[in-house]
VOBA-1610 file (N, C-alpha, C; in pm, whole numbers, padded with zeros to 5 digits, always signed):
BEGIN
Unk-01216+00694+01894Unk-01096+00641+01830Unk-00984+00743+01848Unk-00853+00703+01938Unk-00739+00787+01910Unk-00636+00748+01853Unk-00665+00713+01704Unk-00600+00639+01639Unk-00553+00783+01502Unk-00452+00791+01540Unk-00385+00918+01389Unk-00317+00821+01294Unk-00431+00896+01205Unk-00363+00807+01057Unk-00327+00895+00937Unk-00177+00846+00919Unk-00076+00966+00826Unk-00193+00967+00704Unk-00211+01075+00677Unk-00231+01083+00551Unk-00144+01050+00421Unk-00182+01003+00304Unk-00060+00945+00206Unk-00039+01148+00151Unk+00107+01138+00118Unk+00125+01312+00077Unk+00202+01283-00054Unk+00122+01272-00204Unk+00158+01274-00312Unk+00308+01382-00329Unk+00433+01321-00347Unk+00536+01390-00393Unk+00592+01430-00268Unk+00585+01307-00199Unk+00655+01313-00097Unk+00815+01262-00109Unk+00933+01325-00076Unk+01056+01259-00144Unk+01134+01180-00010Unk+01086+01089+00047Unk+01134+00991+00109Unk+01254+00937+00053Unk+01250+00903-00062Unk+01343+00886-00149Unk+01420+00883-00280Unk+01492+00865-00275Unk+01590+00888-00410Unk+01572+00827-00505Unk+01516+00690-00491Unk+01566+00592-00616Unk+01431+00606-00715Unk+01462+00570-00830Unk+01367+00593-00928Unk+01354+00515-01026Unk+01396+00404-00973Unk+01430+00280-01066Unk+01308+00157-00975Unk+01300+00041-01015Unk+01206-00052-00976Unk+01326-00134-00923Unk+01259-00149-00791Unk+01373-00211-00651Unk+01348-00355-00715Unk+01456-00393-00584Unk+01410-00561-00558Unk+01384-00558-00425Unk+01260-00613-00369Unk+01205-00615-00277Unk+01349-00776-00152Unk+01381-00822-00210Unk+01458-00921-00176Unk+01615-00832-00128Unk+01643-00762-00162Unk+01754-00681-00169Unk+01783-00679-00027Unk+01892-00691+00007Unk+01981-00683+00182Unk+01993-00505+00228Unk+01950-00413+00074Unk+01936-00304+00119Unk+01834-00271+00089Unk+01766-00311+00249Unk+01595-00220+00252Unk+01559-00105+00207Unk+01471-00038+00155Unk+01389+00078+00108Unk+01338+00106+00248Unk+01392+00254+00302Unk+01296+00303+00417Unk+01205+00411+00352Unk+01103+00378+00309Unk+01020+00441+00257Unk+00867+00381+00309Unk+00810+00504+00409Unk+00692+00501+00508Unk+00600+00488+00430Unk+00532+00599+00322Unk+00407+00643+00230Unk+00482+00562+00069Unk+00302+00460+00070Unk+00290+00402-00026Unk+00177+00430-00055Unk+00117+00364-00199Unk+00015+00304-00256Unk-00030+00228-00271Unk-00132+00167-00249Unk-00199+00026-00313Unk-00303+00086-00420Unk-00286+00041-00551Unk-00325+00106-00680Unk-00405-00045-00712Unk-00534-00046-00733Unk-00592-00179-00776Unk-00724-00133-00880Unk-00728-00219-00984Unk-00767-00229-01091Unk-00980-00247-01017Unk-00963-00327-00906Unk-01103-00366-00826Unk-01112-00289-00759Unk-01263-00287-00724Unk-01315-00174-00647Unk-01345-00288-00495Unk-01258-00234-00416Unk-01207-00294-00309Unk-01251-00190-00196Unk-01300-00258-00059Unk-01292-00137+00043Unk-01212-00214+00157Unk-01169-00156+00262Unk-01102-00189+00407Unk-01148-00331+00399Unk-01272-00331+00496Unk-01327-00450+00491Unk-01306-00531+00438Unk-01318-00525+00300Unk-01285-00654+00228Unk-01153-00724+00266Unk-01007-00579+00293Unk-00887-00662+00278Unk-00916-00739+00443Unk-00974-00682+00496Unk-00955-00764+00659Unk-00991-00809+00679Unk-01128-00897+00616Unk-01202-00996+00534Unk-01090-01118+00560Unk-01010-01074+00420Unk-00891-01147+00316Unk-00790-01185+00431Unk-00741-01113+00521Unk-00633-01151+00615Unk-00681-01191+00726Unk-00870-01236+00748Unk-00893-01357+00867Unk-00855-01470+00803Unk-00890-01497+00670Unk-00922-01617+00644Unk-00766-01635+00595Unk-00732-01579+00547Unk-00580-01608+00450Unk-00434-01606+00539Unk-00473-01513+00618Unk-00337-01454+00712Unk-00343-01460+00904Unk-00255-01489+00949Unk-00221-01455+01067Unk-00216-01334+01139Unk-00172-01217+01038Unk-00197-01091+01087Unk-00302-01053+01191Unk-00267-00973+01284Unk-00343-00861+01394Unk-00409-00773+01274Unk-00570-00751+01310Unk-00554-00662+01198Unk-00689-00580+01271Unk-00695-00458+01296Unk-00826-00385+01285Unk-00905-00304+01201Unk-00991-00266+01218Unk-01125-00192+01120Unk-01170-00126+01185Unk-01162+00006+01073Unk-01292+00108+01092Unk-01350+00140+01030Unk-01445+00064+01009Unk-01517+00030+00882Unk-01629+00170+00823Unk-01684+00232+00963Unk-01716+00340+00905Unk-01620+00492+00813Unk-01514+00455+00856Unk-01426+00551+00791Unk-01320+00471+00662Unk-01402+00364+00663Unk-01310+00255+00529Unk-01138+00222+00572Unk-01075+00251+00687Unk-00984+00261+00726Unk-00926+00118+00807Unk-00790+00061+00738Unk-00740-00099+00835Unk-00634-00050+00866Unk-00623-00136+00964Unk-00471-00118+01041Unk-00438-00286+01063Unk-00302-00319+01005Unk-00259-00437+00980Unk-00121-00440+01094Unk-00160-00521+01208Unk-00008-00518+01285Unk+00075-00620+01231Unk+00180-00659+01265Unk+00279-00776+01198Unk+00293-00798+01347Unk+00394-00961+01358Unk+00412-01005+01473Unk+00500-00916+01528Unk+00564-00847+01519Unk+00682-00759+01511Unk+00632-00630+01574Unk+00553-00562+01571Unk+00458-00509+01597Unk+00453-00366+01519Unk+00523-00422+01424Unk+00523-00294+01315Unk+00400-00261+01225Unk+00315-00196+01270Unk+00196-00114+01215Unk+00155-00079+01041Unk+00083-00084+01003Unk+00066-00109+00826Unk-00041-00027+00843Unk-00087+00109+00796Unk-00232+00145+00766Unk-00306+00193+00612Unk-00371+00132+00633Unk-00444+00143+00434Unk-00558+00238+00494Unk-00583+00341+00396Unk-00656+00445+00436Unk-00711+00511+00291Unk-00845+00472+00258Unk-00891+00528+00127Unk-00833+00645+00053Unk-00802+00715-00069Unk-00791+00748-00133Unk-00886+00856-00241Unk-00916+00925-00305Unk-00969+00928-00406Unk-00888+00941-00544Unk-00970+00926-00653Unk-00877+00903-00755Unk-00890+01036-00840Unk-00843+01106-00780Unk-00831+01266-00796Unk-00705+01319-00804Unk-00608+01308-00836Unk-00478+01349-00820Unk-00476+01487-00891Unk-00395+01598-00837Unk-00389+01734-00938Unk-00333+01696-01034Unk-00196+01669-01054Unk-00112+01653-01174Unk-00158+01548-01255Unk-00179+01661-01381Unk-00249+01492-01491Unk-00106+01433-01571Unk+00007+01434-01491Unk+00081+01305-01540Unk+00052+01146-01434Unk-00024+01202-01319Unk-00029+01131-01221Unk-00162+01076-01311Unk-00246+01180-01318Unk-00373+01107-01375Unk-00387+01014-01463Unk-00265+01003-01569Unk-00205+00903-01702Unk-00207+00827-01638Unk-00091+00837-01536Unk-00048+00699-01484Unk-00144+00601-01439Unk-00253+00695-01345Unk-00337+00588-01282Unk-00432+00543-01380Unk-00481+00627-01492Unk-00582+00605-01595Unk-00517+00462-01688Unk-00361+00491-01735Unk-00282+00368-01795Unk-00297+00221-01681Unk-00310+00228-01593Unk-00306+00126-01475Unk-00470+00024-01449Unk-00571+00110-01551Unk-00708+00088-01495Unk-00709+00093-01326Unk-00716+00160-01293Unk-00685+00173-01130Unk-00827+00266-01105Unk-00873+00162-01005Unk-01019+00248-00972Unk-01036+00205-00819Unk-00953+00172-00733Unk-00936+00212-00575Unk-00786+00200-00544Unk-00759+00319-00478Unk-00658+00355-00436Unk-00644+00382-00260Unk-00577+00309-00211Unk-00551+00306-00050Unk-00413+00388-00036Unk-00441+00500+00044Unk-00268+00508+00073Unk-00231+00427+00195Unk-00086+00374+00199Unk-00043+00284+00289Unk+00063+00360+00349Unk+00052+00336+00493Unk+00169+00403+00567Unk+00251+00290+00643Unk+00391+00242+00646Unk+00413+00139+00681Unk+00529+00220+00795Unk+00502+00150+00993Unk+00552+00251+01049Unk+00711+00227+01033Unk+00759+00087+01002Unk+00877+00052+01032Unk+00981+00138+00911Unk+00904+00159+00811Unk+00946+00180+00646Unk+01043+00119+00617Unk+00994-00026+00592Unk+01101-00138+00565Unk+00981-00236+00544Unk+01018-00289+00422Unk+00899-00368+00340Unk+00932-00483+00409Unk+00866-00572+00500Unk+00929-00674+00618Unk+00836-00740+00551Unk+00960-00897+00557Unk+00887-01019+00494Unk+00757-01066+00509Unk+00682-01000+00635Unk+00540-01088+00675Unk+00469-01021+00581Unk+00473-00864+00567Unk+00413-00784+00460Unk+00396-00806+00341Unk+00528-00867+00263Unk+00552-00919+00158Unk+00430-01028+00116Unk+00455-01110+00221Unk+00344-01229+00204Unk+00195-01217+00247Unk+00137-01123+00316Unk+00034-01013+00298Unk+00002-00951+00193Unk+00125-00885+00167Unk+00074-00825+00012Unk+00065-00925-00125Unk+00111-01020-00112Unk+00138-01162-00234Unk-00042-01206-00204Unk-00119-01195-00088Unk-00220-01266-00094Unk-00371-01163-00137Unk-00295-01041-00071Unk-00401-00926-00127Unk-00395-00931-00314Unk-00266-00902-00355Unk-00238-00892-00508Unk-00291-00970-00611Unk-00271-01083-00490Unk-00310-01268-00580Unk-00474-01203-00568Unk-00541-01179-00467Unk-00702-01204-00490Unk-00727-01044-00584Unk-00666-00924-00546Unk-00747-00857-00627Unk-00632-00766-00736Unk-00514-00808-00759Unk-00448-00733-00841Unk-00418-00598-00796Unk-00305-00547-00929Unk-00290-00414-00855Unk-00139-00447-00816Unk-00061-00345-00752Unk+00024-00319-00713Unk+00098-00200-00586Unk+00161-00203-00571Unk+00211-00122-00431Unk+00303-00046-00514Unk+00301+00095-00464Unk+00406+00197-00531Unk+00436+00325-00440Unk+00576+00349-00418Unk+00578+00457-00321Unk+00517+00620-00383Unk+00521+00696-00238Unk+00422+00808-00232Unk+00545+00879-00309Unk+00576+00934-00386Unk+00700+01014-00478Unk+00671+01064-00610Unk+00729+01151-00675Unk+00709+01221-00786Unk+00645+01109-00856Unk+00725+01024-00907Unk+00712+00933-01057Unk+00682+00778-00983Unk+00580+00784-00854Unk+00571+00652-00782Unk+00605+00525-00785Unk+00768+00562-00809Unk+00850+00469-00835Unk+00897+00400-00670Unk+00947+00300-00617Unk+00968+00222-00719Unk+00789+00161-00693Unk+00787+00057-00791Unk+00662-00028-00864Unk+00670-00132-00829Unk+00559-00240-00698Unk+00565-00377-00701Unk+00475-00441-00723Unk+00448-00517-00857Unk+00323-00574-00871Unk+00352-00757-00802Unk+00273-00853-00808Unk+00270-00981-00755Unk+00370-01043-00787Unk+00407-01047-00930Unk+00557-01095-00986Unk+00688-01059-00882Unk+00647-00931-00823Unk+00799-00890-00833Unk+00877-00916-00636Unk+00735-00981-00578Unk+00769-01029-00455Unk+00820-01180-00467
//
């Protein structure tokens, strides 16, 4: 496999805002490193499972390393890449402990622009296992749970 996959880098400052976006907004968020924070104990597989049957998406697996790679028609690249739920800072640890959050994927999105096919990718992952998407940043703001696509 010569496939390099970003690692997610907690307190990474991609960006500024610190408020909860609108994903609809004409001014995109370029923000690469995310989260997928889910309440279920979820692995790769499962989501690429979820996007034969549900989605159109290109999508590959490496299932021995728990690792997907989601293309869009566009050919903008999506990679979910396990996690542990280990964070140093125990304000991070609140957060995820307040969240019931017990699998965590970091997501690297290459375009860093939350593109509509994604949106509706992520509306079908959210719908089956909950949870939410949150960028890689101090206070992993901004926050998108299923409502807010």
């Amino acid at each position: 496999m010569n496939k390099k996959i970003k690692k997610g880098s907690k307190g990474n400052k991609n960006t500024s805002q610190n408020k909860k976006g609108n994903l609809n907004d004409s001014n995109k968020m370029a923000i690469t490193d995310w989260f997928y924070m889910t309440p279920s104990e979820i692995d790769a597989k499962s989501i690429a499972q979820l996007m034969e049957v549900e989605c159109k998406a290109s999508v590959e697996l490496w299932e021995e390393l728990n690792i997907l790679q989601i293309e869009l028609s566009n050919q903008v690249t999506i990679d979910f890449e396990p996690m542990t739920l280990n964070f140093k800072d125990s304000s991070d640890m609140e957060f995820i402990n307040s969240q019931k959050v017990r699998t965590i994927f970091a997501v690297y999105i290459a375009s860093g622009i939350l593109e509509d096919e994604f949106k509706n990718i992520l509306k079908v992952i959210l719908n089956r296992w909950e949870g939410f998407l949150c960028a890689d940043s101090q206070d992993f703001q901004p926050v998108y749970s299923l409502g807010d696509l």
